[in-house]
C-alpha positions in Angstrom: 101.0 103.1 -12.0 103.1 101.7 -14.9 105.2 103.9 -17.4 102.6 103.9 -20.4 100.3 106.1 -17.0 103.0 107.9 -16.0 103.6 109.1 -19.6 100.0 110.4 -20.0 100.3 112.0 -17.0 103.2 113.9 -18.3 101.2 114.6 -21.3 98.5 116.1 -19.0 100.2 117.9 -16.7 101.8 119.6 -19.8 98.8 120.9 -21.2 97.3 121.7 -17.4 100.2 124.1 -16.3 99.7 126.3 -19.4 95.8 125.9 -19.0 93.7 128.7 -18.0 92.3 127.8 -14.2 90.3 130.4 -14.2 88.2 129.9 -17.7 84.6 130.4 -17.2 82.1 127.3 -17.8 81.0 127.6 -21.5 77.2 127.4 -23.2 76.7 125.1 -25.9 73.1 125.0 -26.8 71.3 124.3 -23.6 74.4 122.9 -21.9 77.3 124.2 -20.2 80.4 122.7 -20.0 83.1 122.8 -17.4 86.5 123.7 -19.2 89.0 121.0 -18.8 92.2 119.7 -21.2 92.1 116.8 -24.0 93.1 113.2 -22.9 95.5 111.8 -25.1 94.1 109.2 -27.6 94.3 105.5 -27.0 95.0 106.6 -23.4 91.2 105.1 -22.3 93.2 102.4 -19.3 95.7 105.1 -18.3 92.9 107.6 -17.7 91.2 105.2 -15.9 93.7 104.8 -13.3 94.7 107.8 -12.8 91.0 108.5 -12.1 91.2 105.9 -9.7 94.1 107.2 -8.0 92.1 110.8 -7.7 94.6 112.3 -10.0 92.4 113.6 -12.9 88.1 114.1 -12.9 86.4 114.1 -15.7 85.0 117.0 -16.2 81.1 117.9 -15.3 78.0 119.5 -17.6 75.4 121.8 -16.2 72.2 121.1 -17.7 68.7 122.2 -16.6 65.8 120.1 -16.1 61.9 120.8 -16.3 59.7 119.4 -14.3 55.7 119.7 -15.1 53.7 120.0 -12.2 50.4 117.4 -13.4 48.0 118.9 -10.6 48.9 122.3 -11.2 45.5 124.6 -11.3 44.2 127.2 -12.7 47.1 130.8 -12.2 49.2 127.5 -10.3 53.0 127.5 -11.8 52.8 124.5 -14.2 56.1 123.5 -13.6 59.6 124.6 -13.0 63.3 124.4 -13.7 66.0 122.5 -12.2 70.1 122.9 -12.1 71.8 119.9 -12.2 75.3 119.1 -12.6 76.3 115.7 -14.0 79.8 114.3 -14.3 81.2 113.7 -18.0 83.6 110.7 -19.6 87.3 110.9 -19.0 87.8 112.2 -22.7 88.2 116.1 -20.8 89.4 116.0 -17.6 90.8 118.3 -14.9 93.3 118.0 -12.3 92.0 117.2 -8.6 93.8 119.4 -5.7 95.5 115.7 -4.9 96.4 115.6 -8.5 97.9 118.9 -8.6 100.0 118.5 -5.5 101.4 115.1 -6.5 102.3 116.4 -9.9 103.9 119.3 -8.0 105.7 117.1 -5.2 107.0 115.4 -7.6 108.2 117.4 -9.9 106.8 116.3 -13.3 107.3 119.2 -15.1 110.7 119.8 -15.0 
């Protein structure tokens, strides 16, 4: 981790301690969206790694899929709906439990 990472984690832990954990998943349109905070910008290498060190996860997007059934007959259901859950960019992330207690053990809030 070099100091440019270690500043954005700062920046993110910031705006993840006064974050509300508990903040339902939101509609927009037909997709829902997990609530997460903002990465900084020009941050894309240092979000990067600390992805790759399990410290932040981008955040994930419910959406639902339809699925036509092509032999359906006659009263048959002609399809139906599936819940999926996709994982999103790095541009809103949240903090993994690993994230949360390094940030913690280490004290970079104070």
């Amino acid at each position: 981790m070099t100091g440019d990472d270690a500043t954005v984690l700062k920046a993110l832990w910031a705006k993840w301690e006064v974050h509300d954990k508990n903040e339902k998943w939101f509609w927009n349109g037909p997709l829902k969206y997990e609530p997460g905070v903002d990465a900084p910008k020009n941050a894309d290498i240092s979000m990067i790694t600390l992805n790759r060190l399990g410290l932040v996860d981008g955040t994930r997007t419910q959406i639902y899929a339809y699925k036509k059934n092509e032999s359906a007959k006659y009263s048959e259901k002609e399809g139906y709906e599936e819940e999926l859950v996709v994982p999103g960019t790095l541009e809103v992330v949240t903090f993994t439990p690993f994230g949360e207690a390094f940030c913690g053990g280490i004290q970079i809030g104070v």
